[in-house]
C-alpha positions as CSV (number, residue, x, y, z in Angstrom):
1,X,-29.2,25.7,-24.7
2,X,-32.5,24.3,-25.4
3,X,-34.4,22.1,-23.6
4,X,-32.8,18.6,-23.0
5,X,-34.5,15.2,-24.4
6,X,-35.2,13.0,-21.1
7,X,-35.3,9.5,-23.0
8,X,-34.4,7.7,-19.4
9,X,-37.0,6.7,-17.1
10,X,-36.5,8.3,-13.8
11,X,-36.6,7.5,-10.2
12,X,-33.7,4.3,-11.0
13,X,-30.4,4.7,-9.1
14,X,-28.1,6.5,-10.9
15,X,-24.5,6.7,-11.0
16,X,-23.2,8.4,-7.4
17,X,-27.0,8.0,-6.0
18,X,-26.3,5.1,-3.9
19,X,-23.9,6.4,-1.9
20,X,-24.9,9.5,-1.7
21,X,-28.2,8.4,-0.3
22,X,-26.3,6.3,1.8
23,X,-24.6,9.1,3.5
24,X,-27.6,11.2,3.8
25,X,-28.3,9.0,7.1
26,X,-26.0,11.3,9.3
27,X,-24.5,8.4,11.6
28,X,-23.1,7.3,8.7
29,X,-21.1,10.1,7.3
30,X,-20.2,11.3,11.4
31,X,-18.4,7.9,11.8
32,X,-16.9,7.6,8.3
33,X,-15.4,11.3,9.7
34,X,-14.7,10.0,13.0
35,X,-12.5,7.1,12.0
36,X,-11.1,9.2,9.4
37,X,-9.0,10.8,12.7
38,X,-7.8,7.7,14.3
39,X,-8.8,3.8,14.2
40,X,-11.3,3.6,17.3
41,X,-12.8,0.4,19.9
42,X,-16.8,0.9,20.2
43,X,-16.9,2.2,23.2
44,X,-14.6,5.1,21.8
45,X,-17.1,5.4,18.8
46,X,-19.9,6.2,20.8
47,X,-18.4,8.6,23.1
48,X,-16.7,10.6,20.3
49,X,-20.3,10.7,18.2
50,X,-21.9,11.8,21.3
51,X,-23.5,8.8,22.3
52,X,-25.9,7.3,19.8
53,X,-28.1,4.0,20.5
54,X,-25.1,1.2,20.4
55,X,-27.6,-1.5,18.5
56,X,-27.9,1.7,16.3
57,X,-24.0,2.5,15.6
58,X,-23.3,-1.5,15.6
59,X,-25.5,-1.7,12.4
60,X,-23.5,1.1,10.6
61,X,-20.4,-0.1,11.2
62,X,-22.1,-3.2,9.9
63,X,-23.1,-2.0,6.4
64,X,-19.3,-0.1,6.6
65,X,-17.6,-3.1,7.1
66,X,-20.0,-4.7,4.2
67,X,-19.0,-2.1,2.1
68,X,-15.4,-2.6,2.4
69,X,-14.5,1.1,4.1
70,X,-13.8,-0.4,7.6
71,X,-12.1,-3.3,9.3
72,X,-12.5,-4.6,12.4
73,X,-8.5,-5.6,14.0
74,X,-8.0,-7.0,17.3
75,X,-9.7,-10.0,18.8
76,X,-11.5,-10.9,22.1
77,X,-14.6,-9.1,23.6
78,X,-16.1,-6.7,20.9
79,X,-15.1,-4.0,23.0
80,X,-11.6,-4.3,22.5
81,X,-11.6,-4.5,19.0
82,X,-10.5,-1.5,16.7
83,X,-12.7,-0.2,14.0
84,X,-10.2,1.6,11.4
85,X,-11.0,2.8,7.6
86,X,-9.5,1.1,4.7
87,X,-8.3,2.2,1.4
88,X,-12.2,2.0,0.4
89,X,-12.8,3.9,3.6
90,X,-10.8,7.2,3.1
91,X,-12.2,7.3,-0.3
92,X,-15.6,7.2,1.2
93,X,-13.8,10.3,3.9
94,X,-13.2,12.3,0.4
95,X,-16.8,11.7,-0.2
96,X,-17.8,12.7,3.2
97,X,-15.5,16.2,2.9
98,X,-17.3,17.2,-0.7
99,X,-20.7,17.1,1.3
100,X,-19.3,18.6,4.3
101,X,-17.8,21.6,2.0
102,X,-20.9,21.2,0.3
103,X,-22.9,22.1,3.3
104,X,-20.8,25.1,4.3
105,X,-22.1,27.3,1.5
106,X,-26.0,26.5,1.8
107,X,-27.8,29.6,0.8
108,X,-29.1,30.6,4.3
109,X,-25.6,29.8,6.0
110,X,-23.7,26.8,6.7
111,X,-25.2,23.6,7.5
112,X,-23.7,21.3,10.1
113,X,-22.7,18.0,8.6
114,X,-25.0,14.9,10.5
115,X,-27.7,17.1,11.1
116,X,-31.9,17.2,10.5
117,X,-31.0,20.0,7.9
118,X,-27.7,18.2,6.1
119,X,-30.1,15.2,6.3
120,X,-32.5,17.0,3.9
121,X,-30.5,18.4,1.7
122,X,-28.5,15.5,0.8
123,X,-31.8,13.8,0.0
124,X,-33.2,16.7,-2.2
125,X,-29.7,16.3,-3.9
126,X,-30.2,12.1,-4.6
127,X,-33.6,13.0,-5.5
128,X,-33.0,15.4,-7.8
129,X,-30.3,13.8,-9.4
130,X,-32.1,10.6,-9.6
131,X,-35.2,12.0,-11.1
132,X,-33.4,13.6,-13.8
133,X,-34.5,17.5,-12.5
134,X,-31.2,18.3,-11.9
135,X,-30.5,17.4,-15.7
136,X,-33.6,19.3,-16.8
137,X,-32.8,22.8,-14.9
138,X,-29.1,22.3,-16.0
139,X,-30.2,23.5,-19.5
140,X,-32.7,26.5,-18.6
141,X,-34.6,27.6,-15.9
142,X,-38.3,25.9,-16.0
143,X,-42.0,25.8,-14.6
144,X,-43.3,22.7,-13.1
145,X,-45.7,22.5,-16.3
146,X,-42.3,22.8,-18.6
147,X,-41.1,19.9,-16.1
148,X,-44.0,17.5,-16.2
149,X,-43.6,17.6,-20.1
150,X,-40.1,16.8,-19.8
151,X,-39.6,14.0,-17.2
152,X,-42.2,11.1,-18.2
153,X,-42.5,8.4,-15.6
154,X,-43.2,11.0,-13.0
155,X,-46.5,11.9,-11.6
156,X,-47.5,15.5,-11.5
157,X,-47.6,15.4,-7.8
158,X,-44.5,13.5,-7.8
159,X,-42.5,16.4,-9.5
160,X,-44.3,18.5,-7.5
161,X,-43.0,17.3,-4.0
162,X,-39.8,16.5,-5.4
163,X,-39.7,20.3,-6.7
164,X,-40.7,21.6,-3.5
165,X,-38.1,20.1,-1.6
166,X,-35.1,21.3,-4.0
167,X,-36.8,25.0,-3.5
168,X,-37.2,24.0,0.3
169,X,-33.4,23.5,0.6
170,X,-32.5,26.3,-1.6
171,X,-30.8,23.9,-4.9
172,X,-33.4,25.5,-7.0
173,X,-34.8,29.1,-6.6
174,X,-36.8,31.6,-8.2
175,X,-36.1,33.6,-11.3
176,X,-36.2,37.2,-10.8
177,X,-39.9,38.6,-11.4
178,X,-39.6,39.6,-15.0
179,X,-38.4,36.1,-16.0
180,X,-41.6,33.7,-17.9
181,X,-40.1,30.6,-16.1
182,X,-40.0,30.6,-12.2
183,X,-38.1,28.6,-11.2
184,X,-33.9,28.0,-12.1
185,X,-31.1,26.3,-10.6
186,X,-29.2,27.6,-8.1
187,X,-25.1,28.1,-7.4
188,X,-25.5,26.1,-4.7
189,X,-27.8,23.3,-7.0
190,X,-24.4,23.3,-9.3
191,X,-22.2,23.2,-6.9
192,X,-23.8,20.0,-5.5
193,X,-22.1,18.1,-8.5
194,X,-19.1,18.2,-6.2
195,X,-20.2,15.4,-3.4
196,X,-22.2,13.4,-6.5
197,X,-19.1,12.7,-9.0
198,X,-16.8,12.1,-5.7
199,X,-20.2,9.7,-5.0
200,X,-19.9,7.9,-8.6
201,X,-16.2,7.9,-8.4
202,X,-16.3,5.7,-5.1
203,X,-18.7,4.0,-6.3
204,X,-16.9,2.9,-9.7
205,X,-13.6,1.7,-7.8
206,X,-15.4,-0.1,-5.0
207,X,-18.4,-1.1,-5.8
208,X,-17.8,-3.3,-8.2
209,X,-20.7,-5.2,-9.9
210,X,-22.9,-3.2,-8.2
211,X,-22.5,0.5,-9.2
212,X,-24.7,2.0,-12.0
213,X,-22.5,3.5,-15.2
214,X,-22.2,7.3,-15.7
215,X,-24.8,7.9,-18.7
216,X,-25.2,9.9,-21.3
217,X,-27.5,12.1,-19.2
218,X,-25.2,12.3,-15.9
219,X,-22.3,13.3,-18.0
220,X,-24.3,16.2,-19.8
221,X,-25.8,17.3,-16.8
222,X,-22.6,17.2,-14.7
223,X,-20.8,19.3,-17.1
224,X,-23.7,21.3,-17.8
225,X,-23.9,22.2,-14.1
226,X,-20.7,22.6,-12.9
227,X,-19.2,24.7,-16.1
228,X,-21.0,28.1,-16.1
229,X,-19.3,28.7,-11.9
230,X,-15.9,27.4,-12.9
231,X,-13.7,30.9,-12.7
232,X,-11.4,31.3,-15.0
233,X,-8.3,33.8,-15.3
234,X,-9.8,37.2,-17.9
235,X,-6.9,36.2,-19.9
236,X,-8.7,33.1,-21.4
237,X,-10.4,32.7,-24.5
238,X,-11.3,29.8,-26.9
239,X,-13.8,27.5,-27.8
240,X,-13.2,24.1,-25.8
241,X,-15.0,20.6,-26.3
242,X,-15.4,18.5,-23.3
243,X,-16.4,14.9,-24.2
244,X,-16.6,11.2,-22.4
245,X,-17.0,8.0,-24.1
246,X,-20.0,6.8,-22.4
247,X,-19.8,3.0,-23.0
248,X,-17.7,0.4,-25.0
249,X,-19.0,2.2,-28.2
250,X,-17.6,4.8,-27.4
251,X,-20.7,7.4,-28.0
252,X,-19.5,10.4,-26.9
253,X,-21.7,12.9,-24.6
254,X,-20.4,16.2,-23.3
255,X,-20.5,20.0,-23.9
256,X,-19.0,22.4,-26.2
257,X,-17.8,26.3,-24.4
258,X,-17.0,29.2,-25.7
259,X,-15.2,31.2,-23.4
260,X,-14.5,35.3,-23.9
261,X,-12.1,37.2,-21.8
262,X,-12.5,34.4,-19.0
263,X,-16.2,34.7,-19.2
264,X,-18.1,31.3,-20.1
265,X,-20.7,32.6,-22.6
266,X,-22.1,29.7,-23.9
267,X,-22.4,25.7,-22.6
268,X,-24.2,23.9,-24.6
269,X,-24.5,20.0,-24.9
270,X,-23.7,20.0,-28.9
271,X,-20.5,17.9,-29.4
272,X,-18.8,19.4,-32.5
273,X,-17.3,16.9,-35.0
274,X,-14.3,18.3,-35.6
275,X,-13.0,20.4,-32.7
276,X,-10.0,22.7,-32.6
277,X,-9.6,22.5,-29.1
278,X,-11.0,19.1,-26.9
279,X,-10.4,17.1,-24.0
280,X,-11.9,13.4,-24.4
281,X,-11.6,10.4,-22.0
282,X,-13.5,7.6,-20.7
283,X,-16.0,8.0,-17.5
284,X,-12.7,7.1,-15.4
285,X,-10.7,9.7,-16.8
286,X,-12.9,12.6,-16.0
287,X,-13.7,11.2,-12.8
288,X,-10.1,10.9,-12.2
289,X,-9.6,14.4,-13.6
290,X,-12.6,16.3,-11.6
291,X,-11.9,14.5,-8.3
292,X,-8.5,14.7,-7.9
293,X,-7.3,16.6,-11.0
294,X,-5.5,14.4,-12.5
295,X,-5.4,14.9,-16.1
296,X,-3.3,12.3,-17.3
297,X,-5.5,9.9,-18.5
298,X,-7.4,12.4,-20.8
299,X,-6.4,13.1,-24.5
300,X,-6.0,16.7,-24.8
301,X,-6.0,18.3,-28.7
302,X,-5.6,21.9,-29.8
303,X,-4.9,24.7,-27.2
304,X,-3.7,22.3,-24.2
305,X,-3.2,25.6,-22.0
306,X,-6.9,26.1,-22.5
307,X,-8.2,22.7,-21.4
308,X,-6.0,22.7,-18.6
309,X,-7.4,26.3,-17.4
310,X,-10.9,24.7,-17.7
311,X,-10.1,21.2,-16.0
312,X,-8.1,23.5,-13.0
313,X,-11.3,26.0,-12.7
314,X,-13.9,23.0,-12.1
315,X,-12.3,21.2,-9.9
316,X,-11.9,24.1,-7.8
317,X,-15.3,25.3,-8.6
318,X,-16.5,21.8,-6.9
319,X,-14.0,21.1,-3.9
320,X,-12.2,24.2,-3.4
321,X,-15.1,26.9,-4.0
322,X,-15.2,29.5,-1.6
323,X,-18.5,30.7,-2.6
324,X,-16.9,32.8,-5.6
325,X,-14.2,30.7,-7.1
326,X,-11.1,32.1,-7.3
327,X,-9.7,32.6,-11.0
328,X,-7.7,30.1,-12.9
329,X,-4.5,31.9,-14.5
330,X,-3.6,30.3,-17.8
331,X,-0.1,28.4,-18.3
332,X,2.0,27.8,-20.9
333,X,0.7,29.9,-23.4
């Protein structure tokens, strides 16, 4: 794969970036989890998240309640009035499980969800998604000089900091000593693109008017990234063609794999005109399909067996990854 074109100015929100950020305060994603058991009254709240300041917890249920994932029920003194998610809100719980998975397989060993550490993380994730880096490594590992030529709108100090914490958190890591470059992306880095699409997926349905469209460059990094860990059975082979209509045009951005023996040898964001074998949809189809695996909104062509194997294998390389995947057996073939 060569080096990709970054023809977007970084450092704007990006598609899954608010939330996520969001959720990188850890009250936030502790309550979302705690009401996620059972609707609770304030005083409940504070005693089951270990009692936080209550002007503190107030103003996140605040910017909950604003965001449509909780109601308030009951009447009276505050006290006696029950906090419970909605719809919106066990969405937002999904979100809140792909991070805490997420966290469970940092490099050095798992990382408890609402703490100092799962703060930083999560905000090396946002940052690196919203400043494009994550797209950049997705294609080859790189040197901060390779980087800076790359990413305009970024100061060298900028990518710099921004670099360090990915390495910091272990989302990026060194190549082995041999390698020219130093620095590539880690199984951890890729496996990040599970708590950002269930972001922009939340986003999309509830956020309406405010959320920022999947791009051409979130789309090629998210299947750039999450593709090479997705484990598939040693009885697959083919050449598949994943691709997403990005807007009303229907411009299509994706990647084309070849696949050998259940090995993904190549992934490479060159869209073939004519494929033998594809799977194309709009931005809410693939989420759709990647979230909760539901394919049937996509338009499968060629070897359906094939794309199914594929669609299976990532969303189990991104929700249901036990560190080493388990392998995808073919059907119907």
């Amino acid at each position: 794969m060569g080096a990709p074109e970054m023809t977007e100015t970084p450092e704007h929100a990006r598609a899954g970036g608010q939330v996520l950020s969001m959720l990188g305060r850890p009250l936030n994603c502790l309550t979302v989890e705690a009401l996620g058991r059972r609707p609770m009254r304030l005083g409940d709240l504070l005693k089951e998240l270990g009692g936080p300041s209550q002007t503190t917890l107030r103003g996140r249920l605040t910017d909950l309640v604003a965001l449509g994932a909780v109601v308030k029920r009951g009447g009276g003194m505050p006290y006696a009035v029950e906090n419970e998610l909605t719809d919106a809100g066990r969405d937002l719980l999904h979100v809140v499980k792909a991070i805490e998975a997420w966290l469970a397989h940092a490099p050095e060993g798992p990382i408890r969800l609402g703490s100092v550490a799962a703060k930083g993380a999560i905000k090396a994730l946002a940052g690196g998604w919203e400043s494009t880096m994550l797209r950049a490594f997705a294609a080859r590992p790189l040197s901060l000089t390779q980087l800076d030529r790359l990413i305009g709108g970024l100061s060298y100090p900028a990518l710099e900091r921004r670099l360090g914490a990915l390495r910091a958190t272990g989302l990026v890591e060194a190549t082995p000593a041999e390698a020219r470059t130093p620095y590539r992306i880690s199984r951890w880095g890729r496996e990040g693109m599970g708590p950002l699409i269930a972001a922009a997926r939340f986003e999309r349905l509830h956020m309406s008017g405010l959320a920022t469209p999947l791009t051409h460059i979130d789309i090629e990094a998210a299947f750039l990234l999450a593709t090479p860990i997705a484990a598939l059975h040693a009885r697959i082979d083919g050449v598949c063609q994943l691709a997403a209509q990005v807007d009303s045009r229907q411009r299509l951005a994706g990647v084309n794999i070849v696949i050998d023996r259940g090995k993904i040898v190549e992934c490479a964001a060159r869209l073939e005109p004519k494929p033998r074998t594809w799977a194309i949809g709009d931005t809410h189809a693939w989420l759709e399909a990647l979230v909760r695996r539901d394919r049937g909104t996509l338009t499968i062509g060629g070897d359906e067996a094939l794309v199914h194997g594929i669609v299976e294998a990532l969303h189990d390389a991104l929700y249901q990854s036990s560190g080493n995947g388990r392998a995808v057996e073919p059907s119907g073939r």
